[in-house]
C-alpha positions as CSV (number, residue, x, y, z in Angstrom):
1,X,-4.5,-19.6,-30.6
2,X,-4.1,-15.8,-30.9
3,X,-2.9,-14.0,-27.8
4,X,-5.1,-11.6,-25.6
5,X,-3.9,-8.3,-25.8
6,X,-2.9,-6.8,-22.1
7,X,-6.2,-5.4,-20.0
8,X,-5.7,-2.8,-17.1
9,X,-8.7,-2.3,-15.1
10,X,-8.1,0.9,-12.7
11,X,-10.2,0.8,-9.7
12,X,-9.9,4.8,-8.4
13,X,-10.5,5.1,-4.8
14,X,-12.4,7.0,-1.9
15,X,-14.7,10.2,-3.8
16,X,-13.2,9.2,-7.4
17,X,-15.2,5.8,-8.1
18,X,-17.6,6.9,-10.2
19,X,-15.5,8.8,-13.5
20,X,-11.7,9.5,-14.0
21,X,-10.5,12.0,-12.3
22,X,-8.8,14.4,-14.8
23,X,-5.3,12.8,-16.6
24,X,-5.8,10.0,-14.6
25,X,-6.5,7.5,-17.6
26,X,-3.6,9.3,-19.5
27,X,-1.2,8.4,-16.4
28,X,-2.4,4.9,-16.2
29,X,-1.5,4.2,-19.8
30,X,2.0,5.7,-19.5
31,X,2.5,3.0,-16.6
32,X,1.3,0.7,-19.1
33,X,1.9,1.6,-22.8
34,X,0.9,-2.0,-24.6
35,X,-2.4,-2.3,-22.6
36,X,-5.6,-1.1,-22.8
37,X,-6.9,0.7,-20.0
38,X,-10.3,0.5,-18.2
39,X,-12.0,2.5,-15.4
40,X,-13.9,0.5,-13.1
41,X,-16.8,2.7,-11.4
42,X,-17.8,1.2,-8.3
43,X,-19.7,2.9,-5.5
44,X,-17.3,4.8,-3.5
45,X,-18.2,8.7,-3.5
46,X,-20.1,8.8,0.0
47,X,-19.1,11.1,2.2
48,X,-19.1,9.3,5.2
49,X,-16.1,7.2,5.3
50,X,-17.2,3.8,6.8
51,X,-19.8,4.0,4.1
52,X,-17.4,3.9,1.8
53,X,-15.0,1.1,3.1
54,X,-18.2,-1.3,3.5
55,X,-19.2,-0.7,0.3
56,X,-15.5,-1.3,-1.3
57,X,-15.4,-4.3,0.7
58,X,-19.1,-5.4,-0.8
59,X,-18.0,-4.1,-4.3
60,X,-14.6,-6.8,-4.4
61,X,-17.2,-9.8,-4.4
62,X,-18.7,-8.1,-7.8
63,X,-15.3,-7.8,-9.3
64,X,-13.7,-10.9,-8.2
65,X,-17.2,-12.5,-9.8
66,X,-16.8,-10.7,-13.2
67,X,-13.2,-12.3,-13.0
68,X,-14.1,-15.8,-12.5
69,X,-16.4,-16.0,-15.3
70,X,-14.0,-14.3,-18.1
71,X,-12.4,-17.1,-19.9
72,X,-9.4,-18.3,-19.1
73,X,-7.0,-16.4,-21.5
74,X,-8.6,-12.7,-20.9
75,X,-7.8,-13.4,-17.0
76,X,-4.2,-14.6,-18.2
77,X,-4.0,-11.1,-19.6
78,X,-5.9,-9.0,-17.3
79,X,-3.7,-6.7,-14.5
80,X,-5.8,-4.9,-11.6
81,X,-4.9,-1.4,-10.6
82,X,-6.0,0.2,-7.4
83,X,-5.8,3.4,-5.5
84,X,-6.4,3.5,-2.5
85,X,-9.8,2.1,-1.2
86,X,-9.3,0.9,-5.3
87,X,-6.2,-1.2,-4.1
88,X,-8.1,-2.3,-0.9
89,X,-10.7,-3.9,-3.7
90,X,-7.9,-5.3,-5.7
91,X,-6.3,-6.8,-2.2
92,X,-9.7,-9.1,-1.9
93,X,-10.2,-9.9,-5.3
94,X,-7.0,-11.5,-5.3
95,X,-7.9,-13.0,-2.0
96,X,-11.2,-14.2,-3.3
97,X,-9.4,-15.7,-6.3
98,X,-7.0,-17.4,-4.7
99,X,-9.4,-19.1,-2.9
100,X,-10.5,-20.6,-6.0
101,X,-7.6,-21.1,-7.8
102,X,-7.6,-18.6,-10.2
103,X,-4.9,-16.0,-11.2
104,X,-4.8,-13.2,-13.3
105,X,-1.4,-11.6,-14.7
106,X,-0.9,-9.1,-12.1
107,X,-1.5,-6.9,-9.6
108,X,-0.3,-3.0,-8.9
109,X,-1.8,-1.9,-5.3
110,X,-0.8,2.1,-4.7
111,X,-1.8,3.4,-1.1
112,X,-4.2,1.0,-0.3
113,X,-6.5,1.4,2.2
114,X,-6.8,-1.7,4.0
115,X,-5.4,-2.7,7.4
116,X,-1.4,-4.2,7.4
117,X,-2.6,-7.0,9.1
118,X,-5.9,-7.9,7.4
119,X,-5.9,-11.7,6.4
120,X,-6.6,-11.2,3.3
121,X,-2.7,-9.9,2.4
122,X,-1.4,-12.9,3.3
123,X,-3.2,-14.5,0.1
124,X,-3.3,-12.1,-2.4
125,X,0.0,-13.2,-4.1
126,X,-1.2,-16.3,-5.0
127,X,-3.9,-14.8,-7.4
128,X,-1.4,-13.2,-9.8
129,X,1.4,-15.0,-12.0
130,X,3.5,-12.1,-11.7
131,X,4.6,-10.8,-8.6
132,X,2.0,-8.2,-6.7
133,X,3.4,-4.8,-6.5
134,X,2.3,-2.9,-3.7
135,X,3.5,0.8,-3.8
136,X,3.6,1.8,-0.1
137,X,4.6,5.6,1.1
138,X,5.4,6.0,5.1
139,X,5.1,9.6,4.9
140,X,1.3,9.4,3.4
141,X,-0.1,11.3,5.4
142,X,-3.8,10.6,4.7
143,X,-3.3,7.1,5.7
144,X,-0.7,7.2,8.3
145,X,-3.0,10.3,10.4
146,X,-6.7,10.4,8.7
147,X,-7.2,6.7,8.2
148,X,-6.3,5.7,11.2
149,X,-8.5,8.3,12.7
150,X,-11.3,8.2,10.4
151,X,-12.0,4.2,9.4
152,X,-12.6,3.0,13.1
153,X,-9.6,0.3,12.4
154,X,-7.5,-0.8,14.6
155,X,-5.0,-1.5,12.5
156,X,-2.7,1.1,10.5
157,X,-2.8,1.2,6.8
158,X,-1.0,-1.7,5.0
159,X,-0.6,1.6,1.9
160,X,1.7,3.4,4.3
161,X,2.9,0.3,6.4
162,X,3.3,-2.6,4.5
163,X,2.7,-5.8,6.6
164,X,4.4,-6.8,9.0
165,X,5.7,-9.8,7.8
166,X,6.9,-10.4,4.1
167,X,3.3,-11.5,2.2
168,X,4.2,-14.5,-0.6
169,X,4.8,-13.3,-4.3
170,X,4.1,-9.7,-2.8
171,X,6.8,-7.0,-3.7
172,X,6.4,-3.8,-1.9
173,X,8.0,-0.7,-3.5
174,X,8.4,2.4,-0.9
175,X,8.3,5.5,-2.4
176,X,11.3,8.1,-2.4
177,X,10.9,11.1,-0.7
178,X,11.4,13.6,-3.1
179,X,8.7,12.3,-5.7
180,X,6.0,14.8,-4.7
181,X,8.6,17.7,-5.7
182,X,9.1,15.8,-9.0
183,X,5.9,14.6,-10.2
184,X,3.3,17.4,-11.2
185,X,-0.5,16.9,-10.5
186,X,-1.6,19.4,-12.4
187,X,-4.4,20.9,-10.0
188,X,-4.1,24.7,-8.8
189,X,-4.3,23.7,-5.0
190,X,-1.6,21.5,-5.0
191,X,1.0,23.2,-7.2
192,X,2.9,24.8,-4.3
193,X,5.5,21.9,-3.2
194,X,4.2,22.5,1.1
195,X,1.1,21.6,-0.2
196,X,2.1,18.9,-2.4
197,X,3.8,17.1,0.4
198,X,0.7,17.3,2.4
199,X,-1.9,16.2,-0.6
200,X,0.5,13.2,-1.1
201,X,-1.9,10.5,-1.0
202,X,-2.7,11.6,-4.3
203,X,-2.8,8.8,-7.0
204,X,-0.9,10.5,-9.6
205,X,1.8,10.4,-7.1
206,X,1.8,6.7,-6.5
207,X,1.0,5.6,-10.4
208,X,4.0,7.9,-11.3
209,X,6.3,5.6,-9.0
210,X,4.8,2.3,-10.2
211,X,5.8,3.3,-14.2
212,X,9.3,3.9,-12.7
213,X,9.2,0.4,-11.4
214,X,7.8,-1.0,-13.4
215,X,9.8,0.7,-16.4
216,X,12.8,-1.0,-14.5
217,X,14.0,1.7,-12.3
218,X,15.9,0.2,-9.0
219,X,13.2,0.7,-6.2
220,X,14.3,3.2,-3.4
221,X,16.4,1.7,-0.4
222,X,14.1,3.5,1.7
223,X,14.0,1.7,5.1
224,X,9.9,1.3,5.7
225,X,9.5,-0.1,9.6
226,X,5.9,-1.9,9.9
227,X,4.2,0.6,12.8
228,X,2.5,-0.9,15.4
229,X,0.2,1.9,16.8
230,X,0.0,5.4,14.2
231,X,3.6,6.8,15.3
232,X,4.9,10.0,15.3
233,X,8.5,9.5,15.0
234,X,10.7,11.6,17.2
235,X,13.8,11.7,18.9
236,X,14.1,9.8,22.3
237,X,16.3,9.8,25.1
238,X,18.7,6.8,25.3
239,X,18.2,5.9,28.9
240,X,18.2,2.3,29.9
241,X,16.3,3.2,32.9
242,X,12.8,2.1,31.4
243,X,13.7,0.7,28.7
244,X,15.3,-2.9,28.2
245,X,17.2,-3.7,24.7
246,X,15.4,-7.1,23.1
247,X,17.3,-7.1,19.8
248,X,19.4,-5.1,18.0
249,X,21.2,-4.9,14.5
250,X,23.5,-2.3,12.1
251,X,22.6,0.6,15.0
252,X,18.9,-0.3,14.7
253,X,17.1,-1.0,18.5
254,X,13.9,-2.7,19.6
255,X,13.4,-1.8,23.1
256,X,10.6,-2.8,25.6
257,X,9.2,-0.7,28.0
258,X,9.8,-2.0,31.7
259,X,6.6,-0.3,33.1
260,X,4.3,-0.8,30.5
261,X,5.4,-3.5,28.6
262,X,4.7,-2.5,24.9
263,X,8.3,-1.9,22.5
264,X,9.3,1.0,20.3
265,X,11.8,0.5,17.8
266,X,14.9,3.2,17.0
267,X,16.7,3.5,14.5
268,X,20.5,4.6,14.2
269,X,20.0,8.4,14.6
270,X,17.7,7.6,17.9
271,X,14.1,8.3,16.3
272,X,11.7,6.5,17.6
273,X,10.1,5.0,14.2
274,X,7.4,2.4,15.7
275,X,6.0,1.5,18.5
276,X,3.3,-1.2,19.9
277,X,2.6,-4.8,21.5
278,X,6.0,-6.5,21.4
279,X,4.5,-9.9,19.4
280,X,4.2,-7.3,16.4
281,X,7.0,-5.7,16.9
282,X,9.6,-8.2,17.2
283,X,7.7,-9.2,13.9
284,X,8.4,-5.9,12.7
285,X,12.0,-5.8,13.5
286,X,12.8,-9.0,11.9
287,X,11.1,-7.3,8.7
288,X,13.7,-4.2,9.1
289,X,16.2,-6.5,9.4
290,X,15.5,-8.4,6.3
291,X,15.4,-5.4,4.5
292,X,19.0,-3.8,6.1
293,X,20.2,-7.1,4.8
294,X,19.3,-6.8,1.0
């Protein structure tokens, strides 16, 4: 039986669903030199925001559909790329497969706009044969600020969070923070490296990480702390008057208010680097711990 040659579909996000942005084709295939690389349109270019997410949501049924009726050995080759509201698409496809038993090769999700506690993480691994990679940056601030401000969500975005407990056969990948100086996007209004930082939800950013990875480069050691509530991290006095100690480790703190009863969690330097209901955030904690430990 001759082997399928490797399929990418990219699946752009939020005002880019309809055609390739420019060199956005051109980046994918450097991530990906043996495949062949397809743009999946999808209707995503409204305006108004929670337009947009409803239709993504809608739009994952068609894909994961197309999916399941490909024969077996194109799926086997097949890897799904998405940006953004693109990765929250490829997060329920996966989910919708799995539900059915069916996998494809893999997965690469880059910023994606979907909530870090949304069911539908916790089953997306078990779609793909290889390992999901989900390229996550804490300092995005589209999704750590807009999103949360914008989608009417309660929940922050799993693209700048993670979840906030380790999701089976997921990898996430936190971005370094000097890759917006490094990586060039080409367009006049974000040439100057302020206004890089703050454009850096841009995909170009994320798809230039995910070819490091995935070209074998050591991922960053990055700590990335699962937030609670959309934090603003700052430095915080170290009074025990309020504040009771619930579990600590390697100079990391989660502490729990006395008054109000919700917990922040601080890291070595005494920056306040997450903060909500203490269920989530002793959840949280145990992730940072995991990941001090590696």
């Amino acid at each position: 039986m001759a082997i399928m040659a490797a399929t990418v579909w990219f699946i752009p996000g939020w005002l880019r669903s309809e055609k390739p942005a420019d060199g956005i084709l051109e980046c994918v295939s450097n991530a990906f030199p043996a495949a062949q690389v397809e743009f999946k349109a999808w209707d995503g270019d409204n305006v108004v925001w929670p337009l947009s997410v409803d239709s993504a949501d809608k739009e994952s049924w068609r894909f994961a559909f197309e999916i399941a009726m490909m024969p077996k050995e194109e799926r086997e080759s097949l890897t799904l790329v998405g940006h953004s509201l693109g990765g929250r698409i490829v997060a329920r496809v996966l989910a919708r497969l799995a539900e059915n038993g069916i996998k494809v090769r893999q997965a690469v999700l880059m910023g994606a706009a979907i909530p870090s506690d949304d069911s539908d993480l916790a089953k997306m691994g078990r779609a793909s044969e290889l390992p999901v990679l989900a390229v996550c940056n804490p300092d995005d601030n589209v999704l750590r600020y807009v999103y949360a401000l914008a989608g009417g969500e309660k929940s922050v975005a799993f693209g700048a969070n993670g979840a906030l407990a380790p999701c089976e056969n997921v990898v996430e990948c936190v971005t370094p923070t000097n890759l917006t100086r490094e990586v060039e996007i080409g367009e006049k209004w974000a040439k100057l490296s302020a206004l890089k930082d703050i454009a850096n939800h841009h995909e170009k950013f994320y798809i230039e990480y995910a070819r490091r990875i995935l070209g074998g480069e050591k991922p960053s050691d990055k700590i990335m702390v699962p937030q609670g509530f959309p934090t603003v991290e700052g430095h915080v006095m170290d009074s025990m008057v309020w504040w009771e100690v619930l579990d600590s480790f390697d100079g990391w703190k989660l502490e729990k208010n006395k008054v109000t009863g919700l917990c922040r969690i601080i890291d070595p330097q005494k920056m306040r680097t997450a903060w909500g209901r203490e269920a989530e955030m002793r959840v949280a904690f145990e992730k940072v711990r995991l990941q001090l430990a590696q």
